[in-house]
C-alpha positions in Angstrom: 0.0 0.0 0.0 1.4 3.1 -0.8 0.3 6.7 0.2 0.4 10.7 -1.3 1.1 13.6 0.9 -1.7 15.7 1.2 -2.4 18.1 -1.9 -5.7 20.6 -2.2 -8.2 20.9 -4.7 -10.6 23.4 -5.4 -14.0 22.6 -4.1 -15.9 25.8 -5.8 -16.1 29.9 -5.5 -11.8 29.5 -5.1 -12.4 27.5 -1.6 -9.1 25.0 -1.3 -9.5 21.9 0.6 -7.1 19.2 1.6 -6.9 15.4 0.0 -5.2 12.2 -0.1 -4.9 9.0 -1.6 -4.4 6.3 -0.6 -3.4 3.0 -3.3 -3.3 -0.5 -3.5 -0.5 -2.4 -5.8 -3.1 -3.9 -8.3 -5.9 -1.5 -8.5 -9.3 -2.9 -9.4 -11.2 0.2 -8.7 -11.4 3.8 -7.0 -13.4 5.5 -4.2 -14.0 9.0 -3.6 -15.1 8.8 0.1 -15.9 11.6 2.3 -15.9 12.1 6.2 -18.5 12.6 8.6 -19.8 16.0 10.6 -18.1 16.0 13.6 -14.5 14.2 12.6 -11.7 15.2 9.3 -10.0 13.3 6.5 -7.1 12.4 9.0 -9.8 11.0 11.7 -8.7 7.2 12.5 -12.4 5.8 11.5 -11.2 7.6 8.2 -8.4 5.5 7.9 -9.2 2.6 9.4 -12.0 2.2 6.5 -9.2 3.5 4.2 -7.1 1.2 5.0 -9.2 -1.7 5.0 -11.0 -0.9 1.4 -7.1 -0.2 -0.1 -6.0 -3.4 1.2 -9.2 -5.0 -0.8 -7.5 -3.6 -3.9 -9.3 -0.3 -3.9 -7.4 3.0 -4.4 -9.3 5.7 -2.3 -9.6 9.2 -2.2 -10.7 11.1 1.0 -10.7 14.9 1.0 -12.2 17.2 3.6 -15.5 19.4 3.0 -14.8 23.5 3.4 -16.3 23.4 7.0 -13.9 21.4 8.4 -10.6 22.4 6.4 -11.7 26.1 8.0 -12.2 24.6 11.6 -15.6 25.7 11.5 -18.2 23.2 14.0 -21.4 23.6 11.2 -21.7 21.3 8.0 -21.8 22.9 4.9 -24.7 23.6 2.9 -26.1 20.7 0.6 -25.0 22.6 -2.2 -21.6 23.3 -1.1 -21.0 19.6 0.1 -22.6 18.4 -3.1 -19.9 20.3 -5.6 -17.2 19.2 -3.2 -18.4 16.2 -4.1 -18.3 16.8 -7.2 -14.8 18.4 -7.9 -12.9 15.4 -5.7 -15.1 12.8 -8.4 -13.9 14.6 -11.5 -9.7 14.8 -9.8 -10.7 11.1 -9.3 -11.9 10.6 -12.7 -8.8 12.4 -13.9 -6.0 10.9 -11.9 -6.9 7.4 -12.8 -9.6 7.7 -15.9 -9.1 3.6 -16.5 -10.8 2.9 -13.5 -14.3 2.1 -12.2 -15.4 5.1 -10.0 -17.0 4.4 -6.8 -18.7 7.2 -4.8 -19.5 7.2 -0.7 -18.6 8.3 2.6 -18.8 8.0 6.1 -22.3 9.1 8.1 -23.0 12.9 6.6 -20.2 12.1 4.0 -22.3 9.4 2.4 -25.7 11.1 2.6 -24.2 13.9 0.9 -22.6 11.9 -2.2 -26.2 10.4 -2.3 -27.4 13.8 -3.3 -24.3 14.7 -5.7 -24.8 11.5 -8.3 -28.4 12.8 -8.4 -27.4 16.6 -8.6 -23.9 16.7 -10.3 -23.0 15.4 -13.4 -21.6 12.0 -11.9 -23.4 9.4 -14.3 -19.9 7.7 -14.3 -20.2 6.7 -10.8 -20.4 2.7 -11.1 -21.9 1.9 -7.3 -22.2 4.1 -4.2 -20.8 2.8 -0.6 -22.0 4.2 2.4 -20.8 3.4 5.7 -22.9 4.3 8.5 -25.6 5.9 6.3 -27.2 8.6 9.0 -30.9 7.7 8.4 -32.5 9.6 11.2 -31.2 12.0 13.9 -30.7 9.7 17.4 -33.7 9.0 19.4 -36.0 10.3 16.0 -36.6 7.3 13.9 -37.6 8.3 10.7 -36.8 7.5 6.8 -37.2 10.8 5.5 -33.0 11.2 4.3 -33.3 8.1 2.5 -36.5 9.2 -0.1 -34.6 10.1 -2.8 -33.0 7.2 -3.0 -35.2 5.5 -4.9 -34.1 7.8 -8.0 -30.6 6.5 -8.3 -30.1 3.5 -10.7 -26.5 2.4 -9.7 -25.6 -0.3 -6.9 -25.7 0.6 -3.2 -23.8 -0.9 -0.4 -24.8 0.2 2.8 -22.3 -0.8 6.1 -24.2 -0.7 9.1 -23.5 -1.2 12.8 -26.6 -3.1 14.5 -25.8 -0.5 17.5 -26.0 2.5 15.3 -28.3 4.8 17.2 -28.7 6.9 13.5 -29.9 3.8 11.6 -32.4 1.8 13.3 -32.2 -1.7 12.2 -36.0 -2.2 11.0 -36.0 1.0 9.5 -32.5 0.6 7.6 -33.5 -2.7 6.4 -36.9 -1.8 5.1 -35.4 1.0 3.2 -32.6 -1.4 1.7 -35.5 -3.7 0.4 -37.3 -1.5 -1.2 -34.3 -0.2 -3.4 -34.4 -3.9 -5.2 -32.0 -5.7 -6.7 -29.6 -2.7 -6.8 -29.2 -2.1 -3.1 -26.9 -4.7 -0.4 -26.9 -4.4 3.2 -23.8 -5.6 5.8 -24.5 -5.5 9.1 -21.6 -5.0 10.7 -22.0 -7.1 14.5 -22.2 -4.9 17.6 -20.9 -1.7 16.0 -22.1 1.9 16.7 -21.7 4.9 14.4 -18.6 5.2 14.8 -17.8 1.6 14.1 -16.9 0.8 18.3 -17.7 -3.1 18.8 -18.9 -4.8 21.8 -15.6 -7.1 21.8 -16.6 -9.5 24.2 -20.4 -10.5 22.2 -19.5 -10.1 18.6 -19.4 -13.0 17.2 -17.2 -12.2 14.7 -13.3 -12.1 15.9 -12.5 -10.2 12.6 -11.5 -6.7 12.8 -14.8 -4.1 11.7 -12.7 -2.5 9.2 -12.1 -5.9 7.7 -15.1 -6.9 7.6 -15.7 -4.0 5.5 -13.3 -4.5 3.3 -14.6 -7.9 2.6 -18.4 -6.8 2.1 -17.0 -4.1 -0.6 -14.9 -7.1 -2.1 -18.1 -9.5 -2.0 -20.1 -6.1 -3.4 -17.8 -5.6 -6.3 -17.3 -9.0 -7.5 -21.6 -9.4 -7.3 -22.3 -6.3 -9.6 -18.9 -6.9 -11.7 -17.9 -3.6 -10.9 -13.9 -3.8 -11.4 -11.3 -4.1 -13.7 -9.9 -7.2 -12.2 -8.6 -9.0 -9.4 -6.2 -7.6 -7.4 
């Protein structure tokens, strides 16, 4: 695995904001993943997923959104986080234009890219990963963020904790099946939102950001979404 210092990219109106990739030694695909509200690029959820999708064979791209490269505690705008989106997809496209293009994020980082392919010009995007997709606020179960949805045509992976307080399990589930064939769902065993297992009940000894490695390796291979096998 190999890494690139950090570098900055124009996310819109002149704003700069900080990136970096991260790259496997036989690339099958690349994923332009973005971070949650309250946590950077740099956070170590950030990296462990990183980490764990590069050592799949994945090359990935995190970036940070203008709020948090400026230290300020709000989210941006949907429109601001949305062409953020959409500039770090098109340096993605243009750094490595031979492979397929995968589009997510972390929590608000995925709910946002769900907007961009919809809102941007992103019809390249092959499949869209979230990992703990934020489908209600805590303690206000609802499926309101995940309506729209319904109007994107690529595959979905969705990498939920069955502690996640922002994804109630019923809910999530429901809202998975009724995407069809398109949509997947990994439970990922005892996790909260911010991936923190219950070590002594999982059932699973395998690290969390393994496991969701493996579910993206499982999800590509399904949809035949790379370029080949690392």
């Amino acid at each position: 695995m190999s890494f690139r210092a950090p570098d900055r990219f124009d996310a819109g109106n002149g704003v700069l904001v900080s990136f970096s990739y991260s790259e496997p030694a036989d690339s099958r695909a690349i994923l332009v993943f973005g971070h949650g509200a309250g946590a950077n690029m740099d956070h170590a959820n950030m990296v462990g997923v990183s980490d764990a999708f590069t050592n799949a064979g994945v090359v990935v791209l995190r970036f940070n959104f203008p709020f948090m490269e400026e230290g300020r505690r709000r989210v941006d705008s949907k429109p601001v986080s949305i062409a953020t989106i959409g500039a770090a997809t098109r340096l993605a496209r243009a750094h490595y234009p031979e492979l397929p293009l995968l589009l997510g994020g972390h929590s608000f980082g995925g709910r946002m890219a769900s907007h961009a392919i919809l809102q941007q010009d992103l019809n390249e995007v092959a499949a869209l990963v979230f990992g703990s997709f934020p489908l209600h606020p805590a303690g206000k179960s609802s499926t309101e963020r995940a309506a729209h949805l319904t109007e994107i045509a690529c595959p979905m992976l969705f990498l939920s904790g069955t502690r996640d307080a922002l994804a109630k399990r019923e809910l999530l589930t429901a809202v998975v099946e009724d995407l069809g064939r398109r949509a997947r769902l990994h439970w990922l065993d005892t996790a909260d939102h911010g991936y923190k297992v219950l070590k002594r009940t999982r059932q699973s000894q395998q690290s969390v950001f393994e496991e969701m490695g493996d579910a993206l390796v499982g999800f590509l291979d399904e949809f035949d979404l790379t370029s080949g096998t690392p």
